[in-house]
N, C-alpha and C positions, 0 to 999 in steps of 0.2 A: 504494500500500500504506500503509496509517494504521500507526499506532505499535500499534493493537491484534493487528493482522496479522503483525505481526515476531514471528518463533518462534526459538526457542534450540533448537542443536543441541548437542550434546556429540560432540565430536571423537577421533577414536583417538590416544592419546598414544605419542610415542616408545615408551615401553618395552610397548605395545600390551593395559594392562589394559582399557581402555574402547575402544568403536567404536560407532558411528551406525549406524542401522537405515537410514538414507537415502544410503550411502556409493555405493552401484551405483546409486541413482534418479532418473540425465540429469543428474550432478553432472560435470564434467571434473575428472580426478584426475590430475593435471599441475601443472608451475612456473609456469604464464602468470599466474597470480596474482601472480607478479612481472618481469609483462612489461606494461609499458603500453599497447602495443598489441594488448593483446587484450582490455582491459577498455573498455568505450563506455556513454556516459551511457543509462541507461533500461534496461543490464543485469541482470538477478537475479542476486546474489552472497550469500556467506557472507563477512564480514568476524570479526577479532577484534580487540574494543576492547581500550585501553589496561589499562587492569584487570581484564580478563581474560586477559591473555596467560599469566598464572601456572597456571591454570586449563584454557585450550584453549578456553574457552566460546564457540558460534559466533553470530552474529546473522546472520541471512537481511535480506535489504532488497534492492530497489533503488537504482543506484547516481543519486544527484542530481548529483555534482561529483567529478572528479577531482583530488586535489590534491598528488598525487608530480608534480614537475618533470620528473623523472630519466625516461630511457627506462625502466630496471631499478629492481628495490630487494630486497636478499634480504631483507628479512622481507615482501615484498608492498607492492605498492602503497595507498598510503592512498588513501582516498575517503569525502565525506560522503552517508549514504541518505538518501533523503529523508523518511524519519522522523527525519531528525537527527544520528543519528550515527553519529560518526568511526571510522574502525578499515583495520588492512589485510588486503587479501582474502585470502583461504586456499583457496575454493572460487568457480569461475565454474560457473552452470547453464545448461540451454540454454533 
């Protein structure tokens, strides 16, 4: 996936003013986002980057590196896409 190919999703926020039209479409809607064992390099995920965490703002990518240590992590596991960048997953796809 090239860096033109990475799309932004807009995520349902807590107090649930906003939702994603792609929320039901093969997304898994679960914590394993913050379970390392269930994120594997060459996965399609939704991460959110560092400066976007205010926001909710999603990037889609595949995953190039894993780089949470930890089995767990409650905000999600970090990993770098291989467009580049950094963030921790919020949604795994199938």
């Amino acid at each position: 996936m090239t860096t033109r190919e990475v799309r932004r999703v807009r995520v349902r926020r807590r107090n649930g003013r906003r939702a994603s039209s792609r929320r039901d479409s093969g997304i898994i809607l679960s914590m394993q986002g913050q379970q390392r064992s269930a994120i594997r390099v060459g996965q399609h995920v939704s991460i959110v980057q560092k400066h976007h965490q205010g926001s909710g703002e999603l990037t889609e990518g595949v995953v190039e590196r894993i780089l949470t240590k930890s089995a767990t992590h409650p905000h999600g596991i970090k990993v770098k896409l291989s467009s580049g960048e950094v963030g921790r997953v919020k949604e795994l796809h199938d």
